[in-house]
C-alpha positions in Angstrom: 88.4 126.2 80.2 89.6 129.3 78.4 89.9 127.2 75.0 86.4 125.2 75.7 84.9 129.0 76.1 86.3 130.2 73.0 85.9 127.6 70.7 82.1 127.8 71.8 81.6 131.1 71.6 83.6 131.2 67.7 80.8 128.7 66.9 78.0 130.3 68.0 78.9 133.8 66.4 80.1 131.8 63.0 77.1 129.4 62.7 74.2 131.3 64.4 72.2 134.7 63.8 72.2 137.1 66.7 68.9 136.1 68.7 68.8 132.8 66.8 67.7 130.0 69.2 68.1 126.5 69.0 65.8 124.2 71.1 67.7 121.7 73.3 65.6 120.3 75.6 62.4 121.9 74.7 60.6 124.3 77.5 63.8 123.7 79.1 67.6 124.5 77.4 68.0 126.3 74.6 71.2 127.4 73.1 70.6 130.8 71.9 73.0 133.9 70.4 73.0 136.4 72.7 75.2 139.5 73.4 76.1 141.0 76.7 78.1 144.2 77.5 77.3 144.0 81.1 77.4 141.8 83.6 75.4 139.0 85.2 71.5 140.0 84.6 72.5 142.7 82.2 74.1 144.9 85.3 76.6 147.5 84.3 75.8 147.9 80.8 78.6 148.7 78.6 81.1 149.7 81.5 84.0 148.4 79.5 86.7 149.9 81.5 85.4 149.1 84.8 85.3 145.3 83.9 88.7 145.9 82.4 90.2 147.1 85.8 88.3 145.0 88.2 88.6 141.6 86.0 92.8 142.4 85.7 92.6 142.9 90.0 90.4 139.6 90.1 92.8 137.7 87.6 96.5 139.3 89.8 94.4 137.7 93.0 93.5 134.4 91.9 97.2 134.1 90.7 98.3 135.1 93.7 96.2 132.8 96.1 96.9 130.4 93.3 100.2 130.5 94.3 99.7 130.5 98.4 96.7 127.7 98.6 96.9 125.3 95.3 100.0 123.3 96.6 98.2 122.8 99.9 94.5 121.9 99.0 93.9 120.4 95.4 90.7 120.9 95.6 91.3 125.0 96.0 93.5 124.6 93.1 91.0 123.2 90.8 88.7 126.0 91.9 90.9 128.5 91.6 91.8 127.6 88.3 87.9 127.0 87.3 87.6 131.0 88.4 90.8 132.1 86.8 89.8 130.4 83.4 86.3 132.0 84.0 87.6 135.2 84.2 90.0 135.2 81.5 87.5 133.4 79.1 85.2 136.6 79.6 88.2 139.1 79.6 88.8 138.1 76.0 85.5 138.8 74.7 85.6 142.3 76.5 89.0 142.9 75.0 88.4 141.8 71.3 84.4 141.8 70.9 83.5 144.8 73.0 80.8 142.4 74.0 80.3 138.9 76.0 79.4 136.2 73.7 76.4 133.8 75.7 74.5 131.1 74.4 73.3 128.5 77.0 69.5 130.0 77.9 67.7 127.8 80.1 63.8 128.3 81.3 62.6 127.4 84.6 58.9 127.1 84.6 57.8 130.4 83.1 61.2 132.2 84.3 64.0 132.8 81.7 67.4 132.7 83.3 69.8 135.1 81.9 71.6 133.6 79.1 75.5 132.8 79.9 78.3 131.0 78.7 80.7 128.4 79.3 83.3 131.1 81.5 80.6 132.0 83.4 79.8 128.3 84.5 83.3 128.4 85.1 83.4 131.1 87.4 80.3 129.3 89.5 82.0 126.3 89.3 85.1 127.4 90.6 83.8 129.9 93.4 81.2 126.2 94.8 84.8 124.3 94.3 86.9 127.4 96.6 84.0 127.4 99.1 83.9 123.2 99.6 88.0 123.8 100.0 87.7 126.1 102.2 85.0 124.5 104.4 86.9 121.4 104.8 90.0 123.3 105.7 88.4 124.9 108.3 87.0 121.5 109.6 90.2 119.8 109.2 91.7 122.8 111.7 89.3 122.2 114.1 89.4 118.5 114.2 93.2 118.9 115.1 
C-alpha cells in the first residue's frame, strides 16, 4: 500500500498542476491535484507536529496489535496492515512534503467529497476489515 500511495502521489505532483483536474467519470470521479496539511475535511490545518506524535502512537499500536491478533485472525491481519500502510503512506508526505498529496475527488449529486488519496482508502479499508474481524470474533466466542 505504502508503494501504490507513493508512486501515485509522485505522478500526480510530476505530471499535474496544483488544482489541475482530470475528468474520470464525468459529474462523478475526477482525479484532481490537491494539497492538504490537515486532516480529513481540512481539520487541523497545518498541525504538523501533532500528526507527527499521534500518527508515530497510531503506527507503535497497530505494530503491536499486529503482533497479538494477526497470527490468530487473518482477516485482522490484513486490516491491520491496510491501516498500518495507511498511516505510513500519509506519515511520509507529512515528513518530506509538509503537505498530504490527494487526488481521487469524487462528486455525489451536487456534494463534493473531500479529495483523498490512495493511504487514506487504506486506512478506511483497513479499519471496515478490523471491525468485520472483530465482529466475527466475537460471534465465534459466543457460539462456543
Amino acid at each position: 500500500m505504502i508503494a501504490i500511495d507513493q508512486l501515485s502521489k509522485w505522478y500526480v505532483v510530476k505530471s499535474m498542476e496544483l488544482g489541475e483536474s482530470i475528468p474520470v467519470i464525468e459529474n462523478f470521479f475526477y482525479i484532481t491535484s490537491h494539497r492538504n496539511q490537515g486532516a480529513a475535511w481540512g481539520i487541523l490545518q497545518g498541525r504538523m507536529m501533532f500528526f507527527y506524535i499521534i500518527t508515530t502512537i497510531v503506527i507503535i499500536i497497530v505494530m503491536y496489535y499486529m503482533k497479538q491478533y494477526a497470527k490468530e485472525s487473518k482477516l485482522m491481519g490484513v486490516g491491520l496492515g491496510f491501516v498500518l500502510g495507511g498511516a505510513i503512506g500519509n506519515f511520509i508526505d507529512r515528513l518530506f512534503r509538509k503537505e498530504v498529496v490527494d487526488f481521487f475527488d469524487v462528486y455525489i449529486g451536487s456534494y463534493n467529497y473531500p479529495i483523498f488519496n490512495v493511504s487514506d482508502s487504506s486506512l478506511v479499508v483497513g479499519v471496515i476489515l478490523i471491525l468485520i474481524a472483530t465482529f466475527l470474533d466475537e460471534r465465534k466466542k459466543k457460539g462456543r
